[in-house]
Structure formats: structure tokens, C-alpha cells
N, C-alpha and C positions, 0 to 999 in steps of 0.2 A: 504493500500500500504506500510505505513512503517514496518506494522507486516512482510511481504511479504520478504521486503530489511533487515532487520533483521536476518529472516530467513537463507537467501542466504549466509549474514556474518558469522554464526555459520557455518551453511556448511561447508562455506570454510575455518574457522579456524579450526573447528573440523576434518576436515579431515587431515589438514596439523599436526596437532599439535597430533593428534591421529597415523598417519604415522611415526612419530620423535618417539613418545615413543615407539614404534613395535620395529623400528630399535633398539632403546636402548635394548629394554628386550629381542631380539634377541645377541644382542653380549654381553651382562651382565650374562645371565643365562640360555637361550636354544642352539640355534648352534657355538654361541661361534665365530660367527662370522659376520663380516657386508655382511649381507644378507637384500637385499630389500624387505622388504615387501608386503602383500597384492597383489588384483587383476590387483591392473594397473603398469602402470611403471613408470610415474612421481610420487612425494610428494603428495601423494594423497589417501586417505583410505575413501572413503563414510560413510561405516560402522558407524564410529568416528563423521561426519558430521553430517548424517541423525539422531546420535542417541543422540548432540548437538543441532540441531534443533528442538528433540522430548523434549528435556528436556524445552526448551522454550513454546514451543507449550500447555505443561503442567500446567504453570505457567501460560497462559491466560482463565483455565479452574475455574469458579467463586468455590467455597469451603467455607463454614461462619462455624465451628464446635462451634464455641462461646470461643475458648480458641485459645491462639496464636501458643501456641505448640502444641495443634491438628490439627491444620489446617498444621505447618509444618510436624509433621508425616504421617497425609495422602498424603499431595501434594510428598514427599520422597520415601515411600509406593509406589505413582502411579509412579514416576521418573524410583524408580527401573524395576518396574512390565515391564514398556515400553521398556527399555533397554536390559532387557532379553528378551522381546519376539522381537523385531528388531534386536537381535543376532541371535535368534532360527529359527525365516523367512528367513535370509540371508543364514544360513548355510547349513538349508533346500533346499532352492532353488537350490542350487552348486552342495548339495551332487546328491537328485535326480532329477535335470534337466540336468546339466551337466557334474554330474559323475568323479566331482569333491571336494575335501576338502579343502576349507584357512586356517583353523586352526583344530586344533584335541586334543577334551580334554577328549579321551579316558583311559586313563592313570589316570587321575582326581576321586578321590573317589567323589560317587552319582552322575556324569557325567550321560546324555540324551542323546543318541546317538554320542557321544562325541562331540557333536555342544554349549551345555550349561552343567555347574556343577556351586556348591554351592561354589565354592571359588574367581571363576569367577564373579557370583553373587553377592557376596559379594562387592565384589573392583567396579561392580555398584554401589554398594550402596552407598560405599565410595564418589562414583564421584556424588551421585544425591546432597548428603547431603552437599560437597563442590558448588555445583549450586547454591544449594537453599541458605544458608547461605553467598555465598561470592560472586559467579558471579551474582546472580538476582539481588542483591539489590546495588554495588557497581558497577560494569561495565558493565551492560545496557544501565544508560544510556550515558556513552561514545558510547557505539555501537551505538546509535538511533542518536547521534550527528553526528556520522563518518556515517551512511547511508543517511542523509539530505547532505551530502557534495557531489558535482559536481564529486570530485574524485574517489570515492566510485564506480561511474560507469562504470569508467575506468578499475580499476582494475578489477570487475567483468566480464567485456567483456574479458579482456586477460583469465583468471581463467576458465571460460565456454568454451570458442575455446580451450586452452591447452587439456582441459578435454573430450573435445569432438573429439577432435584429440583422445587421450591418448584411449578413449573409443572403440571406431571402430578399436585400434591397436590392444587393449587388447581382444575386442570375437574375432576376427579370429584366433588369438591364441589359444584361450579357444576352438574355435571349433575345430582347430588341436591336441587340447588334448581330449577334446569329444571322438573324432573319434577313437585315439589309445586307451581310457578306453572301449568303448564300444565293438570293435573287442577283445581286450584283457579279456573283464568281468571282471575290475579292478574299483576304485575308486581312483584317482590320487590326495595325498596330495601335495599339491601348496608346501611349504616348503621343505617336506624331497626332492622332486624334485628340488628343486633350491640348498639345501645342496648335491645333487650327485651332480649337474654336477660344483659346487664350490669345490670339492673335489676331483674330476678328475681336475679342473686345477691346486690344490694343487699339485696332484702326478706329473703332468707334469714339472710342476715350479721344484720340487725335482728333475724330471727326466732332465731338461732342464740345469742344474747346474752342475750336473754329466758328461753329454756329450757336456757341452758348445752349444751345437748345430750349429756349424759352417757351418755343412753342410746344414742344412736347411734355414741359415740366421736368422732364427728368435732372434739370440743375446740372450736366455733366456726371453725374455717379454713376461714372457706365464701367464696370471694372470686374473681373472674373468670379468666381467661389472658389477658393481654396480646396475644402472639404470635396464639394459636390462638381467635381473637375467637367462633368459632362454635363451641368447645365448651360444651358446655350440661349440667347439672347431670342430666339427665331424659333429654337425646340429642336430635340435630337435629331430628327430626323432630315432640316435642314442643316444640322454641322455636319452628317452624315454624306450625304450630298455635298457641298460643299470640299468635307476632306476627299473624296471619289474624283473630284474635280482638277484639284490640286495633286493627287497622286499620280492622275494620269498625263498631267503637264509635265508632270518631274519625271514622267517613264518616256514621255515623246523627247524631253530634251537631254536625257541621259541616252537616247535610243542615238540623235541627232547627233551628238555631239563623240560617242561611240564609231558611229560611219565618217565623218568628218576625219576622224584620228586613223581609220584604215585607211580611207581615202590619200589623208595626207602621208603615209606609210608606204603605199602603194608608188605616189609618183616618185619619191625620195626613193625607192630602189629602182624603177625606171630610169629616173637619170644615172644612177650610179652604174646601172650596165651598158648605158650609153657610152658612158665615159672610159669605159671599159673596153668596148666595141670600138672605138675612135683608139 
């Protein structure tokens, strides 16, 4: 039972604490801006949870190599092994069940379907080797004390209902986005979708400045939701539209600009056998 309540404690840090960093490396180095992360709408990432609970889970699996640092290299070894493949099942699932992307490391040299790559991998690693060395042995067992505590249950009742709310809010969404990937024959990244329709309230916030908007009353407070990343000024189903629009521009001008580069490849060995010929 207490491996159990343990468990449920990593979850819920890991998820929380797994969400906080997204947010960061979201406005640090990808969109450049506070864009909510992941699949739900509260402080909340599973992903981070379940794959802080795997790392536990791991640690109660017996290993004797007869040296102290063997035993650490393979228990790190399986850490990682676990973490990447609880990335590649999740992303999997999204891509084809729900025809959907959360993340896309397509772009990512030696990238898998763009769901896992070796740099991603990597900064598993990172996280197993910070487990094993500094969360297993030093702050377990606070965890194991604060899961024996009365309170402990408290908090996990409010964290499960939050979440179980949060759950049932976030598939009916998913399945309104299903719905338009699959008449569309599209694959909808969660992100670049929440960057359109963040960018559309950019333009209007510009646009909203420009004309005061006095006639509409709105005062200029034209500005995104945080939380609620796919509310949209117009309704889901226009940022939907809308992001189809702009993906296909960015596929025509990636296509464009792809022929241009043979193109320009092709005369530059032409001349060069010219020159060759002469």
C-alpha cells in the first residue's frame, strides 16, 4: 500500500513539475511564448507523472551485478529505456488513434516518427541519472513520511477530482478535433494549433489598438487564455480552419522552395560538366 501512495505522489509531482518546465521551454526557446501546454488544461502533464512513477517502479526491481556502479548503470540503462518507450506509446496513441500530435520532433536529427529522437533521449537520460543518484536515495524517504501523513489524502482526493474533471473536459475536445483531422485527412499538432489561434489574438490586440474599438466596446482587451489555450475568438472550429489554412501554405512553400533548391542543384552540375566538356 505504501509503494501504491508513493506512486500516486510522483504522479502528481511529476506531472505538475513536468507541466512548469513545458511552459518554460515553451516561452524560453520554441513559441516564444506563454502557451499552455500538453493535453489537458489545468497544471497537469501525465506524461511527466507516469514516467516519474516508472522511474520508481524501477528502483523496486531486485539487480545484484556484484559492483555498485553496475548495478547503477543498468538500473539508468532501464530508467532510460522506460522513459523513451512511455514517450513513444503516448505519442503513438495520439498520433494514430486520435489523429492527433502533442509534441513533434520531426525537425530533430535521427527523430522516429517525430514522436522520439536521440537528443530527447538523451535529456532522459539526464533525468534517470538525476533519480537515481539524488531523488532515490535522499527524498524518498520524505515522500514515504508525507504519504503515512492523514494529509496526504487530502490532497490527493482534491488532485484526482481536479483531474478527472480536467479529463472528461479535455476528450470531448480531442474528439472535436478527431472529427475535423479525420474529414480533413490531416494530423493536428496540439501546439502549432494553440500558436495560431495565440496569434490571431496577437493580430487583433494590434488590430484592436489601431481602431480603439469603441464601437465594438471591447476597450482593446483582446488577449489569449492561458488555461483554456483553444478558446478562440470566432470558436474552435474557425481556428481549426484557419490553422488547415496556414499549414497548407507552409506545405506549398516548403514544397516551393524544396524544387527551387533541386532546381538550383541541377543547373550548378550542368554547368560544371560543361566546363568539363570545354
Amino acid at each position: 500500500m505504501e509503494g501504491f501512495l508513493i506512486a500516486c505522489f510522483l504522479f502528481f509531482a511529476g506531472s505538475i513539475l513536468g507541466w512548469c518546465l513545458e511552459v518554460l521551454f515553451r516561452r524560453l526557446f520554441t513559441a516564444k511564448k506563454w502557451i499552455n501546454p500538453g493535453f489537458l488544461t489545468g497544471p497537469c502533464l501525465p506524461l511527466y507523472g507516469f514516467g516519474l512513477a516508472g522511474l520508481y517502479g524501477v528502483t523496486l526491481i531486485p539487480i545484484d551485478t556484484g559492483s555498485g556502479w553496475g548495478d547503477a548503470i543498468v538500473y539508468i540503462l532501464i530508467m532510460t529505456a522506460a522513459m523513451i518507450l512511455i514517450e513513444y506509446i503516448a505519442g503513438l496513441i495520439f498520433i494514430k488513434g486520435l489523429k492527433i500530435k502533442l509534441w513533434d520532433y520531426s525537425h530533430q536529427w535521427g527523430n522516429i516518427q517525430g514522436i522520439i529522437c536521440p537528443l530527447f533521449s538523451f535529456l532522459w537520460l539526464i533525468v534517470a541519472v538525476i533519480f537515481y543518484f539524488v531523488i532515490d536515495p535522499y527524498v524518498m524517504e520524505a515522500v514515504a513520511w508525507f504519504t503515512n501523513n492523514i494529509i496526504f489524502g487530502f490532497f490527493v482526493g482534491i488532485f484526482l477530482g481536479v483531474f478527472l474533471v480536467d479529463l472528461g473536459h479535455s476528450i470531448n475536445l480531442t474528439a472535436r478535433l478527431r472529427k475535423f483531422a479525420t474529414e480533413n485527412k490531416i494530423i493536428i499538432s496540439y501546439e502549432k494549433l494553440k500558436e495560431s489561434i495565440h496569434d490571431k489574438f496577437d493580430a487583433a490586440k494590434a488590430d484592436a489598438k489601431e481602431k480603439v474599438m469603441e464601437k465594438t466596446g471591447n476597450k482593446g482587451k483582446v488577449r489569449p487564455s492561458f488555461l483554456f489555450a483553444f478558446k478562440s475568438r470566432n470558436g474552435l472550429e474557425d481556428a481549426l480552419k484557419t490553422y488547415k489554412t496556414e499549414q497548407d501554405a507552409a506545405l506549398v512553400a516548403a514544397s516551393a522552395k524544396a524544387s527551387a533548391s533541386a532546381d538550383s542543384s541541377s543547373a550548378a552540375d550542368c554547368s560544371g560538366n560543361g566546363t568539363d566538356n570545354g
